[in-house]
C-alpha positions in Angstrom: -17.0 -39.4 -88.9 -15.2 -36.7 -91.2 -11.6 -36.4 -90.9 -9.2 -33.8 -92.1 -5.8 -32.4 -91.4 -4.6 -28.7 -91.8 -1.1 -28.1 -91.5 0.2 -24.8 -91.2 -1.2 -21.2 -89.5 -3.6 -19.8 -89.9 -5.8 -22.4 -90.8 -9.2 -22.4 -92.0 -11.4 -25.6 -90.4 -15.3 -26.0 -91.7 -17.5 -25.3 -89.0 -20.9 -26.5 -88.5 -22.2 -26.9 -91.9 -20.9 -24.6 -92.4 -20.4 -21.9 -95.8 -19.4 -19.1 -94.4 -17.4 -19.4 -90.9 -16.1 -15.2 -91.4 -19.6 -14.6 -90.5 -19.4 -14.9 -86.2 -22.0 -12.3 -85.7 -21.9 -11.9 -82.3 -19.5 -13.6 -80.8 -16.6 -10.9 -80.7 -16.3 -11.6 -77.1 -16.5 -15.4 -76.8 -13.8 -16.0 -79.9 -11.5 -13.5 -77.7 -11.9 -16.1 -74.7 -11.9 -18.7 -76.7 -8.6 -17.3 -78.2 -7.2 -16.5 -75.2 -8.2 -19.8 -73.5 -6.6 -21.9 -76.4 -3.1 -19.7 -75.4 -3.2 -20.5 -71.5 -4.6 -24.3 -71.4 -3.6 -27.8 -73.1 -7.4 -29.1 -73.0 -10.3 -26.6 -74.0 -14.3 -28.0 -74.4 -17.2 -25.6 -75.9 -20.4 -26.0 -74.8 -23.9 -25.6 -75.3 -27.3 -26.7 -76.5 -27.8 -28.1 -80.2 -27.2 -25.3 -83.1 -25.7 -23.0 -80.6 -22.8 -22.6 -83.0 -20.0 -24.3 -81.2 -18.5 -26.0 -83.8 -18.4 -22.9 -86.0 -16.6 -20.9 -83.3 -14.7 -23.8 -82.8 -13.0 -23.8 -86.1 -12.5 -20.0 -85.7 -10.5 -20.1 -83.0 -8.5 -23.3 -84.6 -8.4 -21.7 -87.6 -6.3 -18.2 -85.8 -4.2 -20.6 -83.0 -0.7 -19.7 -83.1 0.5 -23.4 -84.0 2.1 -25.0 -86.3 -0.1 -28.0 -87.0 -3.7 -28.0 -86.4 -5.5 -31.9 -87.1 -9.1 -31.8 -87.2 -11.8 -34.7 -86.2 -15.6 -34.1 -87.0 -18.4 -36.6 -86.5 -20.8 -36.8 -88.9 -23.4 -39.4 -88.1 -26.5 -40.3 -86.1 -26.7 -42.0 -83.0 -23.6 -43.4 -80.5 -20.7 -43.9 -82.0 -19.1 -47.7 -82.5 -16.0 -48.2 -80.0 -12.7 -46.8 -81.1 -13.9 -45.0 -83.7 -12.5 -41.7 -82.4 -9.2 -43.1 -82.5 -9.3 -44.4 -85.9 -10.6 -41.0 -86.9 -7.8 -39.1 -85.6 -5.1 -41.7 -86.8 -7.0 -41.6 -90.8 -6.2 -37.9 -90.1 -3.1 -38.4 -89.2 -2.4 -40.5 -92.2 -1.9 -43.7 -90.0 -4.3 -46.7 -90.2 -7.7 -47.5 -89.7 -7.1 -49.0 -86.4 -4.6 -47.4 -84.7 -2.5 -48.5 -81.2 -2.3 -46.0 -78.7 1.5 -45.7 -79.5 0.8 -45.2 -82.9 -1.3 -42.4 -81.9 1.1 -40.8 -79.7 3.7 -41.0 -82.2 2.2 -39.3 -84.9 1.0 -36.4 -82.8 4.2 -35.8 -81.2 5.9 -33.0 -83.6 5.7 -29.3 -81.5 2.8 -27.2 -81.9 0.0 -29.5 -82.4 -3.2 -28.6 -81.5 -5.9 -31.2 -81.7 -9.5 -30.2 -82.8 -12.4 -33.0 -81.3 -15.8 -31.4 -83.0 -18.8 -32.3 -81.7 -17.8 -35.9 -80.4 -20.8 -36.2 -78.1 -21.9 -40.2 -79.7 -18.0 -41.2 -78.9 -18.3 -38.8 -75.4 -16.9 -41.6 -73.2 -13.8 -42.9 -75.7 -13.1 -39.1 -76.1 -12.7 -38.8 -72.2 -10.2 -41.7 -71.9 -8.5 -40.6 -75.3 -8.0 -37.1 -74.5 -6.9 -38.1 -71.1 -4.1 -40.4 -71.9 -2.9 -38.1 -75.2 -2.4 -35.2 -72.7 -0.6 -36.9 -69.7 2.2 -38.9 -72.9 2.2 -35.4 -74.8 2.8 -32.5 -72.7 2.9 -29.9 -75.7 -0.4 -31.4 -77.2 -3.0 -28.5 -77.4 -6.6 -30.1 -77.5 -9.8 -28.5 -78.5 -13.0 -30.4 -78.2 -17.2 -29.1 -79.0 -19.8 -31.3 -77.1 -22.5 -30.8 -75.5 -21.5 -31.8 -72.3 -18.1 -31.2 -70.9 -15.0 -33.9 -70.7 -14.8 -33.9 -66.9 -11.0 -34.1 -66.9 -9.2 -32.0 -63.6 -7.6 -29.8 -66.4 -10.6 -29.2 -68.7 -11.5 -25.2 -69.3 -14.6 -25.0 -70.5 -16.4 -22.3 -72.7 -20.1 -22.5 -72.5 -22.1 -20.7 -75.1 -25.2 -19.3 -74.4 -27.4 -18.2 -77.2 -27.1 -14.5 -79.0 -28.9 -11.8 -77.3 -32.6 -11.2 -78.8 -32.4 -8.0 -78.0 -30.5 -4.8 -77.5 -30.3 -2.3 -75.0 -32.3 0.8 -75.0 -30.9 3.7 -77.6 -28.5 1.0 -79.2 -27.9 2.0 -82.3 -27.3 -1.4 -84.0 -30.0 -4.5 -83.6 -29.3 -7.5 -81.3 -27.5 -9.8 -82.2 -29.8 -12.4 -83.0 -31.4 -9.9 -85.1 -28.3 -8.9 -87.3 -27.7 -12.9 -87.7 -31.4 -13.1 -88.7 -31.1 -9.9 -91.5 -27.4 -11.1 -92.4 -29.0 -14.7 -93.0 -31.8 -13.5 -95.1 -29.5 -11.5 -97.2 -27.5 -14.3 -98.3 -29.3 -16.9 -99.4 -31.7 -14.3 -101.0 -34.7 -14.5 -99.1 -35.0 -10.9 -99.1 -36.2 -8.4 -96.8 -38.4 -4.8 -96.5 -36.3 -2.9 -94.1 -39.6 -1.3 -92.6 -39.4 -0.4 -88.8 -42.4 -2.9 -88.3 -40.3 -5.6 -89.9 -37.6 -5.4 -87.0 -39.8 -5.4 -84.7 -41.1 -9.1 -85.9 -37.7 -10.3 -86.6 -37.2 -9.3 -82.8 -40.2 -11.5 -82.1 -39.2 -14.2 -83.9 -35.7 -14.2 -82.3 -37.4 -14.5 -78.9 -39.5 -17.0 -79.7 -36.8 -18.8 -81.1 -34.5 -17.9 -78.0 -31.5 -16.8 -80.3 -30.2 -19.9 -81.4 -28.8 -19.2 -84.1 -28.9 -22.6 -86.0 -32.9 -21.9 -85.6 -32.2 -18.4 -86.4 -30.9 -19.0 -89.6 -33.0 -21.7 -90.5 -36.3 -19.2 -90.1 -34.3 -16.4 -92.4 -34.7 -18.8 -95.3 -38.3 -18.9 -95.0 -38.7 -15.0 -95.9 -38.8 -16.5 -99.4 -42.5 -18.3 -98.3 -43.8 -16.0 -95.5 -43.8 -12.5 -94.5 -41.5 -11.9 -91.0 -45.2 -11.3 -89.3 -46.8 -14.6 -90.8 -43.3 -16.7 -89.9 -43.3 -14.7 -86.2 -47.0 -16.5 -85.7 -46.2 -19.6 -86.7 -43.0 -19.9 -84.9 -44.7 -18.9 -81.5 -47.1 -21.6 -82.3 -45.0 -24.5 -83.3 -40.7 -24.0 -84.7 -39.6 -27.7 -85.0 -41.0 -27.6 -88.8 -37.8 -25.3 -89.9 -35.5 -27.1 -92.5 -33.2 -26.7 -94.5 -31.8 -28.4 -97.5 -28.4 -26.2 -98.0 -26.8 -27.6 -94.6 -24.0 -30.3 -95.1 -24.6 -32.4 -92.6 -28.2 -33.9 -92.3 -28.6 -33.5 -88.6 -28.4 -29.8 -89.6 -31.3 -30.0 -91.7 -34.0 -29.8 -89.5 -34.7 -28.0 -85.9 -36.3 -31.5 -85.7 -33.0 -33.2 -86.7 -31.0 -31.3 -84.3 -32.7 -32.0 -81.4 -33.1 -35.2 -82.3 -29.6 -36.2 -82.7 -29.2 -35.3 -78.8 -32.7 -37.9 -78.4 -30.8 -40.7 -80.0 -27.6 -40.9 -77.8 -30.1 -41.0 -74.3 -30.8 -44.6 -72.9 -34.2 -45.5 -73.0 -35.6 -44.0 -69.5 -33.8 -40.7 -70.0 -35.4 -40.8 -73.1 -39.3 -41.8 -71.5 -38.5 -38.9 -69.3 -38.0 -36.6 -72.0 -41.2 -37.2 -73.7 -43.4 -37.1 -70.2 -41.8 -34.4 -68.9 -42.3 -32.0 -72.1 -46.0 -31.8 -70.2 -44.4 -29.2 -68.1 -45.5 -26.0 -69.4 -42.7 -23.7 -67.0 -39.7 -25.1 -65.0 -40.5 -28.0 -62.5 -38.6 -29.6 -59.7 -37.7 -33.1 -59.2 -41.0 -34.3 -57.0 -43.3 -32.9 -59.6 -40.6 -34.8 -62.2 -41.0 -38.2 -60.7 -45.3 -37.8 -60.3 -45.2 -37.3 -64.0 -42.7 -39.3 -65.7 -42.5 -42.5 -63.6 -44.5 -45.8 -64.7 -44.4 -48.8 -66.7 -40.5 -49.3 -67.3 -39.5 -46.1 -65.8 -38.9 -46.3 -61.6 -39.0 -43.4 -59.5 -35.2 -44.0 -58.9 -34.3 -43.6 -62.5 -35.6 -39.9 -62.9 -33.6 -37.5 -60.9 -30.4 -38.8 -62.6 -32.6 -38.5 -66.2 -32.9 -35.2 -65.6 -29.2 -34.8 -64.4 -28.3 -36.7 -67.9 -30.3 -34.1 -69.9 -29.0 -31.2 -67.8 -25.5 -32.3 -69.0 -26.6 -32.4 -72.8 -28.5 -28.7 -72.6 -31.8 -30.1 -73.5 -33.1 -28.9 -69.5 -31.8 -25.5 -68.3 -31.4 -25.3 -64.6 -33.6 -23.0 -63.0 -31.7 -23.1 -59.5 -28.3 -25.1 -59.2 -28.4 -28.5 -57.9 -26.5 -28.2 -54.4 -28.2 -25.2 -53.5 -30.4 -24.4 -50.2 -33.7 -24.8 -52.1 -34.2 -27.7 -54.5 -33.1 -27.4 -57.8 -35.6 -26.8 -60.7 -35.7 -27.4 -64.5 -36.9 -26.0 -67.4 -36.8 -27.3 -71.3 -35.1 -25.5 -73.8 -38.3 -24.7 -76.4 -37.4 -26.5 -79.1 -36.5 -29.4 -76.8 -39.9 -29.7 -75.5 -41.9 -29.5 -79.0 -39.7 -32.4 -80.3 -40.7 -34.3 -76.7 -44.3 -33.4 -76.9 -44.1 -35.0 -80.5 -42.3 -38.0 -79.1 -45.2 -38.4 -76.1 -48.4 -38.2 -78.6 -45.9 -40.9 -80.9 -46.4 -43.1 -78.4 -49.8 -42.7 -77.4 -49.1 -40.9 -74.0 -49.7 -37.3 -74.0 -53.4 -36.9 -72.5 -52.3 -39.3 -69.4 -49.7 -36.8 -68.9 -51.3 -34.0 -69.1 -54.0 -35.7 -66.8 -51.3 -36.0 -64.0 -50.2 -32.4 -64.8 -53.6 -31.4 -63.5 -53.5 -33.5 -60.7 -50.3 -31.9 -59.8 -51.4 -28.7 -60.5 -54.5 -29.2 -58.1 -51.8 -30.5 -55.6 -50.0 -27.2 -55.8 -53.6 -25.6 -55.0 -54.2 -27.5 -52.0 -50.6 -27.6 -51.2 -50.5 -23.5 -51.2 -53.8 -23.3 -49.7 -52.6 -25.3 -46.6 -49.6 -23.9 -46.0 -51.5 -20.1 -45.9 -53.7 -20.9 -43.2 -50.8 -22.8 -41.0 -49.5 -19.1 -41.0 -46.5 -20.2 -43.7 -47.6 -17.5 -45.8 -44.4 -16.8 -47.3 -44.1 -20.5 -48.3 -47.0 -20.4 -49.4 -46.5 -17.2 -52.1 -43.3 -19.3 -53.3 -44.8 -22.3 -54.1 -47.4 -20.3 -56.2 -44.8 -18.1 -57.6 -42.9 -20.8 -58.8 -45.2 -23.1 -60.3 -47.2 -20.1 -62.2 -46.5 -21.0 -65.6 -48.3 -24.6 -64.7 -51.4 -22.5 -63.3 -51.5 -20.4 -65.8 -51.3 -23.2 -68.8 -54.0 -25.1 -67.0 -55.9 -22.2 -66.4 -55.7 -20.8 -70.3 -56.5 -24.4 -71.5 -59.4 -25.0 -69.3 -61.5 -22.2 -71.6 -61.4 -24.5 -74.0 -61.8 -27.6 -72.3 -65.2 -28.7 -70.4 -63.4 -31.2 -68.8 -60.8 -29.5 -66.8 -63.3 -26.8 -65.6 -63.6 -28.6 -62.3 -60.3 -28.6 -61.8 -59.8 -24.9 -62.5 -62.6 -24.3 -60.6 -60.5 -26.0 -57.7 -57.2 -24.4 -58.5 -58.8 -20.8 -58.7 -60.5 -21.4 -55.2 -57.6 -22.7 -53.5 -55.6 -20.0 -54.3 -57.5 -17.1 -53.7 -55.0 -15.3 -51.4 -52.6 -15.5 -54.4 -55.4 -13.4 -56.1 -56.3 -11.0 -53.4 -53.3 -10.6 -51.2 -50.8 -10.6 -53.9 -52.8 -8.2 -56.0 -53.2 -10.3 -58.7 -56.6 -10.8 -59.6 -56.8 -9.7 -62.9 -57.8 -12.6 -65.5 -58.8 -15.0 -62.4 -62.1 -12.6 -62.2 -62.8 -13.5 -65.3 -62.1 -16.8 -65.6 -63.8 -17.4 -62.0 -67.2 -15.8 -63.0 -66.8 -18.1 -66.5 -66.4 -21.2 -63.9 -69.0 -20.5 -62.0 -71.9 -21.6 -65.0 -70.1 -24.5 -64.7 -70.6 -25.3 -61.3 -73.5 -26.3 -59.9 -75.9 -24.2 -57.7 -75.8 -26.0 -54.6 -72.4 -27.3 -54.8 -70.6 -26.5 -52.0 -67.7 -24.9 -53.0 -70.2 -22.7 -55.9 -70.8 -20.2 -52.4 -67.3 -19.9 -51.5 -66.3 -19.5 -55.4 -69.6 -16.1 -55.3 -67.8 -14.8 -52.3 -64.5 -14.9 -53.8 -65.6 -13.9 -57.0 -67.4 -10.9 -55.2 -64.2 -9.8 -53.7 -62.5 -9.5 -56.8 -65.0 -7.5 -59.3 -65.9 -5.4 -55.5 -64.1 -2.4 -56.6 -64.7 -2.3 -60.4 -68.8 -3.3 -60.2 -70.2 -3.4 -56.9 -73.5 -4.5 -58.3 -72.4 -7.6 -59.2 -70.1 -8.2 -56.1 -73.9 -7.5 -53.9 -75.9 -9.7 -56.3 -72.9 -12.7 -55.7 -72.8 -11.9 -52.1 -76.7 -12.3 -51.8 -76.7 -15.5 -54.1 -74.1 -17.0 -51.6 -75.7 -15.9 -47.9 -78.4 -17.9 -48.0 -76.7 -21.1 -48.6 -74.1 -20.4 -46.0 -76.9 -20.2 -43.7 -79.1 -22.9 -44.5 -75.8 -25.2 -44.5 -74.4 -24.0 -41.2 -71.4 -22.8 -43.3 -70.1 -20.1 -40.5 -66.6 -19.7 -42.6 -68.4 -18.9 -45.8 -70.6 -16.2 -44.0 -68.1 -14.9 -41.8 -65.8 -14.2 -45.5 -69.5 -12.7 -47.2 -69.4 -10.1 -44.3 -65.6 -9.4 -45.2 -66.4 -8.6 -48.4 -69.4 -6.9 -47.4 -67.2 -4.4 -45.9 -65.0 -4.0 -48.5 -68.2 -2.9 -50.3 -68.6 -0.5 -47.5 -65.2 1.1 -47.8 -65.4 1.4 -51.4 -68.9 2.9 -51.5 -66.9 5.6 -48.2 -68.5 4.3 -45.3 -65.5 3.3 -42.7 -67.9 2.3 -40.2 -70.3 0.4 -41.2 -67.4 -1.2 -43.2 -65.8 -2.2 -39.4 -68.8 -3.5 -38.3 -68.8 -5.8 -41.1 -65.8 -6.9 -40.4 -66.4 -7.2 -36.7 -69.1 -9.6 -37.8 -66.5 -11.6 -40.1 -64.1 -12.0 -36.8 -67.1 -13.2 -35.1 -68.3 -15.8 -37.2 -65.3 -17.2 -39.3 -63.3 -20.2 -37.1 -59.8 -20.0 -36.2 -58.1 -22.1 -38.7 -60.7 -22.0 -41.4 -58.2 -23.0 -44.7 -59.8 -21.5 -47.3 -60.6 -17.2 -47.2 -59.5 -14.3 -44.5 -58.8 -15.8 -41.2 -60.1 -13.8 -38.5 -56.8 -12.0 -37.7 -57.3 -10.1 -41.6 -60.4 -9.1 -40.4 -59.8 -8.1 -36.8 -56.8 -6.1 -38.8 -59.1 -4.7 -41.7 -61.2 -3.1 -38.8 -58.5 -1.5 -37.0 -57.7 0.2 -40.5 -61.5 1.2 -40.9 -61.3 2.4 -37.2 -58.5 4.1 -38.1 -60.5 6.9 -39.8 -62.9 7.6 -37.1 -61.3 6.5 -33.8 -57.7 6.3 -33.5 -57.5 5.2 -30.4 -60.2 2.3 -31.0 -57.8 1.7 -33.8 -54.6 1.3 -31.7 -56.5 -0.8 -29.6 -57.6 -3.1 -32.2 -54.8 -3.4 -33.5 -52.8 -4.3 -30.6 -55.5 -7.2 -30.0 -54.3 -8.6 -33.3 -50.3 -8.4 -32.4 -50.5 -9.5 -29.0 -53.3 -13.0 -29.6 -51.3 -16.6 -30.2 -53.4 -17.0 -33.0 -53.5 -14.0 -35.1 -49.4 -13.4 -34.7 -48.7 -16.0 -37.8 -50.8 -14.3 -40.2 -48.2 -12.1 -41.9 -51.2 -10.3 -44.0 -52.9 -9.2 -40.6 -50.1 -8.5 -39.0 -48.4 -6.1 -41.5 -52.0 -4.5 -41.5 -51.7 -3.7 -38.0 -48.6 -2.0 -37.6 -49.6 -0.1 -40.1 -52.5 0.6 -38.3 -50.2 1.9 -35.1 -47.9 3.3 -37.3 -50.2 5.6 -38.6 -52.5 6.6 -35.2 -48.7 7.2 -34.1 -48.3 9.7 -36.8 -51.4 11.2 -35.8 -50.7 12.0 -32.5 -47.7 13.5 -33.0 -45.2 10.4 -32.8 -43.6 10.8 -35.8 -39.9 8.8 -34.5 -42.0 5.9 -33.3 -44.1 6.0 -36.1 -41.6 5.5 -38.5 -39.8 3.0 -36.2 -42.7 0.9 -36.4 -43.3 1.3 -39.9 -39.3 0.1 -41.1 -40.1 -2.8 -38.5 -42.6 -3.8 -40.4 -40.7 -3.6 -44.1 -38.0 -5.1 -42.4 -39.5 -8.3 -41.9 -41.0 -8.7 -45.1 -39.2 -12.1 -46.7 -37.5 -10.4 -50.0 -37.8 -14.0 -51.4 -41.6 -14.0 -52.1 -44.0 -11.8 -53.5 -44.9 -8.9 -51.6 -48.3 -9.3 -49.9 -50.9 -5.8 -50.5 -50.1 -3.2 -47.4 -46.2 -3.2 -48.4 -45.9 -0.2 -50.7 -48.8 1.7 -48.4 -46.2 1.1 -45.6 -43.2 3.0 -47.9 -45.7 5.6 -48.9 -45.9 6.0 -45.1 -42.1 6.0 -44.6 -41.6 8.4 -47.4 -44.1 11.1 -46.2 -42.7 10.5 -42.3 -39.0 11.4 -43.7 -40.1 14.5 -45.9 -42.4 16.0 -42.9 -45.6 15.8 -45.1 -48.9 15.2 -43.5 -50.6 11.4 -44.4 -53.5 10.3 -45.6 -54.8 6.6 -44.9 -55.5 4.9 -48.0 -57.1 1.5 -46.7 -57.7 0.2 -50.2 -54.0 -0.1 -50.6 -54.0 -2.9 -47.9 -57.1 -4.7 -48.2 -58.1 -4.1 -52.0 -57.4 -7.1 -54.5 -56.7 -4.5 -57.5 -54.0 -3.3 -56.0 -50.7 -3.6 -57.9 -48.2 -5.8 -56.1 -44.3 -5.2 -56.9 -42.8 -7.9 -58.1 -43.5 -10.6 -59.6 -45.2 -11.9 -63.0 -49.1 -12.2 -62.1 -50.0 -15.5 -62.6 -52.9 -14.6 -64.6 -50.8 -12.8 -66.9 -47.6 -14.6 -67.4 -47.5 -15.8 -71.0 -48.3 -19.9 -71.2 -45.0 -20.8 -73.5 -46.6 -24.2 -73.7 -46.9 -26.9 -76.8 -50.5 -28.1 -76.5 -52.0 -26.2 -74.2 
């Protein structure tokens, strides 16, 4: 513990480790709160995640506070702090003795004016609490500011949480982001230099992103410029950033990225700790179920994780997705360097390829999950779940190109989910990535004839060849095997080969076949009711009144009316024979119904925007052409939404 005591305004108080606390690039706005908080409340707590600069802003704000005597208290150490060493701290300040009374303490801090400066007491976090508390109820002109990670919890507290400088600016700014100018500034001063080429920015933008403008992290990667170019240092930091150091830093938790984050590891008991290190298999945010699958075992009980994760939530090492207490469950998500340093902590101990086998095993659970869901006609549910555990998909999915052994389970993930791909527009990378699984699967498997048909629907519109040759690889399977689902979803396609190639009806009778042949309730493909719908659109372009009908058959049967796909297909369908004949008021009715009941909390399903087109050419009086592609083709663009074969895997390991 450092102590030191600055009498007189304005004082000047050393801030992190810190050489040059004039230099708050940034953080205009938050030493104005700060400021402004220290003049309007007796107890004040900054806080945020390790290297956020707290203590630097801090000893700003101290340093400018209109009172007469400012007494400072800094811990310096690793790990929890021994009892009542706060106290002795702040009475060694004081110029009192080692170990103090409580009226001692109350004494010497009783002159007018004084404000009381508590940095970064997170290993004394509990003596702080009770210390604070008691100075502030015998001293009612004590001013007290305090930096920790986590907040005091006293009734009184106001608390300042500092997020992270912006990585980048807004269009047409005329100045770089902050991150950036802390990142050029930086460089400059310790004389790492730097070419002031456009390009150059541009990586020093990407390396502030990946380092998600912290800006102890920032200015630990400006001192590299002296080793690596601002592209070479982007790479490696996108790969791996817990290697930045340091040896200009006063304090040695300061050091190190490593360090840092490590000195929040140390004051965790030991099953927060465990947690930490299993859970750092997460590639994206995760709940608290998935939590407990992964991290509980050996000494860790299911019990134990949910207030783990609360414990790290309260130190910044997890960032909450959704707030605890809200309708939906919360979720969670590492702060980057915080998962590196738990990854490193996991292979330590031996235990990072059983995690990431239970991370697949959740990840297939998702599938299957998702999958059911869909065909019980909770379709919305269904999109949610997917939405929201993409970046797990998408890390398994990237990592099983590389590894044999986890082509099975992608295999099983891509299957399952192939109404993410197809009704969400998505399908992208998952074509790929399906016909690359597909060697890998054996020939008369029997999921290999529902992966062809799949994989036929998605490279349909872009190589119809190829779609045929899958479609005629998986029909005679399906009907040696008695498979009636798979068939029934190889004459859906079949038709969608028929609409691209500009024949509506033989694409309809396709599709009559697929309603025909697939069973209610089938999990896995286009229920019946998508292609009783699907043929009402073909039917659309020959027969309108055919088309009504059909479409009417799929609103008014029990079955069909949970299938939110079909269903937005088929008012579409009567939206538009309306327009045709004339009924442009009920056609538009019909077609706002439809939008209306949409669920604006998951992804939009294909047939959405087709539905606006139609609205927008209804209100401007301008004819409209049917464009059934748009509601039953897999290419088409969804709004909304990061695809999960293109959202970014921001994983360490995978």
């Amino acid at each position: 513990m450092t102590v030191w005591r600055c009498v007189g305004s304005p004082a000047v108080l050393p801030g992190a480790d810190d050489d040059a606390i004039g230099d708050l690039i940034g953080r205009d706005e938050e030493l104005d709160v700060l400021r402004r908080g220290l003049a309007g409340h007796r107890l004040v707590t900054v806080t945020g995640r390790a290297g956020v600069g707290k203590s630097r802003l801090a000893a700003a704000a101290a340093g400018g506070a209109s009172r007469q005597r400012v007494v400072g208290v800094r811990w310096q150490g690793r790990g929890p702090g021994e009892p009542g060493s706060l106290a002795s701290a702040v009475s060694l300040a004081l110029g009192g003795r080692h170990l103090p009374d409580p009226g001692d303490l109350v004494r010497r801090l009783a002159a007018p004016g004084t404000l009381l400066f508590l940095d970064d007491v997170d290993p004394v976090h509990q003596e702080c609490t009770g210390l604070v508390q008691r100075l502030l109820v015998a001293l009612p002109d004590l001013r007290v500011l305090v930096t920790s990670r986590q907040v005091l919890g006293l009734g009184e507290e106001h608390v300042l949480a500092l997020r992270p400088l912006a990585t980048s600016g807004p269009s047409g700014a005329t100045r770089p982001a902050a991150a950036v100018e802390l990142f050029l500034h930086r460089a400059r001063a310790v004389g790492a230099g730097f070419p002031a080429g456009h390009t150059d920015v541009r990586e020093v933008e990407r390396i502030c992103r990946s380092l998600e403008g912290v800006p102890h992290a920032v200015e630990l990667a400006a001192e590299q410029l002296s080793r690596q170019s601002p592209h070479e240092l982007a790479v490696a930091l996108e790969r791996q950033q817990c290697w930045l150091h340091s040896d200009r830093a006063r304090l040695s938790r300061h050091r190190s990225l490593r360090d840092s984050v490590g000195a929040s590891y140390l004051l965790c008991e030991r099953a927060t700790r465990i947690v930490w290190a299993r859970a750092s298999a997460f590639a994206g945010a995760f709940d608290e179920s998935a939590a407990v699958f992964l991290c509980a075992g050996g000494s860790v009980v299911p019990e134990q994780v949910p207030s783990s994760l609360a414990q790290l939530v309260a130190m910044k090492v997890l960032e909450p997705v959704r707030e605890p207490g809200g309708l939906r469950r919360p979720r969670y998500r590492f702060t980057r360097a915080a998962r590196e340093f738990g990854a490193a902590r996991l292979r330590a101990a031996g235990e990072w390829e059983p995690a990431l086998e239970r991370r697949t095993a959740h990840c297939r659970q998702v599938g299957k999950v998702a999958e059911s869901l869909w065909a019980a006609g909770c379709q919305n549910q269904a999109a949610r779940l997917v939405a929201e555990e993409q970046e797990e998909l998408t890390a398994l999915l990237h990592q099983a190109q590389d590894d044999a052994d986890l082509a099975e389970s992608a295999w099983d993930i891509v299957v399952s989910l192939w109404f993410w791909w197809v009704v969400h527009g998505r399908a992208g990378q998952a074509r790929d990535r399906l016909v690359q699984l597909l060697s890998s699967v054996p020939a008369d498997d029997e999921t290999a004839a529902k992966g062809r048909w799949l994989a036929a629907w998605l490279v349909a519109e872009a190589d119809p060849g190829t779609a045929a040759d899958l479609l005629a690889r998986s029909w005679p399977q399906a009907v040696l095997s008695g498979d009636d689902a798979t068939a029934g979803h190889i004459a859906h396609v079949q038709g969608l080969l028929a609409l691209y190639a500009g024949d509506p009806r033989a694409a309809a009778g396709h599709f009559a076949e697929a309603v025909c042949l697939v069973p209610p309730g089938t999990p896995s493909g286009p229920s019946p009711a998508v292609s009783l719908a699907a043929q009402a659109l073909c039917e659309a372009a020959f027969a309108h009144t055919t088309a009504a009908r059909t479409a009417h058959r799929v609103l008014a049967h029990p079955d069909f009316r949970d299938d939110a796909w079909a269903v937005l297909t088929a008012r579409y369908v009567q939206a538009y024979v309306d327009h045709c004949h004339g009924r442009g008021g009920r056609a538009r009715s019909r077609a706002r119904r439809a939008l209306a009941l949409l669920d604006s909390t998951a992804p939009e399903p294909l047939g959405a925007q087709a539905l606006r087109v139609l609205v927008t050419d209804l209100d401007a009086g301008r004819p409209h052409e049917p464009r059934p592609t748009a509601l039953l083709s897999c290419a088409a663009a969804a709004p909304g939404g990061t695809p999960v074969d293109s959202a970014p895997a921001t994983t360490t390991g995978v």
